[in-house]
C-alpha positions as CSV (number, residue, x, y, z in Angstrom):
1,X,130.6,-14.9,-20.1
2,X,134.2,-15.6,-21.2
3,X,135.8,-18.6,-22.0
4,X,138.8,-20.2,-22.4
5,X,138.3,-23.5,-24.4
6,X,141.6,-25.8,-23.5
7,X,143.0,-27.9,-26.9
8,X,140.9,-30.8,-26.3
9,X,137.1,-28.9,-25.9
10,X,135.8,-29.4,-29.7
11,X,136.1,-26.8,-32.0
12,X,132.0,-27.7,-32.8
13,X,131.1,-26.8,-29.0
14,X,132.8,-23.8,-29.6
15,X,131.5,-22.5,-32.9
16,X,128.3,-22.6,-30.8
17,X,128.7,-20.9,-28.0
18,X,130.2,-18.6,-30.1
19,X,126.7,-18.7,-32.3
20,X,125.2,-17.6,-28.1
21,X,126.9,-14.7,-28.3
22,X,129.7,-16.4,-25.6
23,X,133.2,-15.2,-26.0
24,X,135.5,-17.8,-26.2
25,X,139.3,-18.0,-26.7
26,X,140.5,-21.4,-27.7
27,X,144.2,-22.5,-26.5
28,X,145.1,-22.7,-30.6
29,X,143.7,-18.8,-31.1
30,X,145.9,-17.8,-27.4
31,X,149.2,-19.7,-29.2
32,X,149.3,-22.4,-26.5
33,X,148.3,-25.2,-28.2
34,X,150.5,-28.6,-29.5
35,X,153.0,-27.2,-26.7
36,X,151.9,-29.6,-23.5
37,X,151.2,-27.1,-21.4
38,X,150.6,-28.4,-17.7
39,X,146.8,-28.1,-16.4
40,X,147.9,-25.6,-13.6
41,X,149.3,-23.1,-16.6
42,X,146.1,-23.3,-18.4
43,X,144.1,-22.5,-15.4
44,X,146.7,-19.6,-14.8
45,X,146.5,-17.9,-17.9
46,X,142.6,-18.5,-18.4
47,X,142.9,-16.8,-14.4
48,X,145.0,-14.1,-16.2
49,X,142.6,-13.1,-19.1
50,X,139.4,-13.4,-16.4
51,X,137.8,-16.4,-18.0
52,X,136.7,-19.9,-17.0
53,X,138.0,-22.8,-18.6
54,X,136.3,-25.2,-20.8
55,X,137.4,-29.1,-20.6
56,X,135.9,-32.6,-22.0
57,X,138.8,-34.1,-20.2
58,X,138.3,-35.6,-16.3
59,X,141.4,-35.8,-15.3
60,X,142.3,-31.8,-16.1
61,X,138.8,-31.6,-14.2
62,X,140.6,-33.4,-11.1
63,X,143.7,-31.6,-11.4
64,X,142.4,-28.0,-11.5
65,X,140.0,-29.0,-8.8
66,X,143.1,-30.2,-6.7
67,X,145.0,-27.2,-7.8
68,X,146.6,-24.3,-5.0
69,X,146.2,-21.9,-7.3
70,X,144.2,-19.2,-6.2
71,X,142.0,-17.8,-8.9
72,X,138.8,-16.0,-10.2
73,X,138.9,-18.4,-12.9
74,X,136.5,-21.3,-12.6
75,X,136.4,-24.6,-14.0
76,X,133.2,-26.0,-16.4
77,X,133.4,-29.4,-17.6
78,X,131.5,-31.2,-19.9
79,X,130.3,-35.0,-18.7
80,X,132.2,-37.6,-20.9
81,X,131.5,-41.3,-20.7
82,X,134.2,-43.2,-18.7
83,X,135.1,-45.2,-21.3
84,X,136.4,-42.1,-23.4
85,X,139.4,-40.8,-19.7
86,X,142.1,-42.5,-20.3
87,X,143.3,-44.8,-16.9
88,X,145.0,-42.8,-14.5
C-alpha cells in the first residue's frame, strides 16, 4: 500500500511500516513540510501521487473527512487520547 505520512505522523511509525515492506512518503521527503500547508492540499497531493494519508492529528481527520475534494486518496488515522487535540 502507499502512503503519504503528513508532518506530524512520527518518523518511528514510519520507520516501521517501512520495516512491512509499506511504501511511505513523508511530507519532509515530498518538500512540503515547515510550509503550513492547508489539510485540503495534503489530501490533494497525497490524491495526486495515489496514496492515502497518514495523520495522529483529529482535527486534519475532521477536516479531510469534511473535505469536497473528490479523491481516490483515503484517510487513516491513528486514535490519539483527547487530551493530546488541541481545542477547536
Amino acid at each position: 500500500m502507499l502512503f503519504y505520512a503528513d508532518e506530524n505522523f512520527p518518523l518511528a511509525v514510519v520507520v516501521e511500516l517501512r520495516g512491512l515492506k509499506h511504501d511511505v512518503l513523508t511530507a519532509f521527503e515530498d518538500d512540503r513540510a515547515n510550509r503550513k500547508i492547508p489539510d485540503d492540499k495534503v489530501l490533494k497531493r497525497a490524491a495526486e501521487l495515489g496514496r492515502a494519508v497518514l495523520t495522529i492529528n483529529r482535527r486534519d481527520f475532521k477536516t479531510f473527512t469534511k473535505s469536497t475534494i473528490t479523491t481516490r486518496a483515503f484517510l487513516s488515522a491513528l486514535s490519539t487520547p483527547v487530551s493530546a487535540d488541541k481545542p477547536e
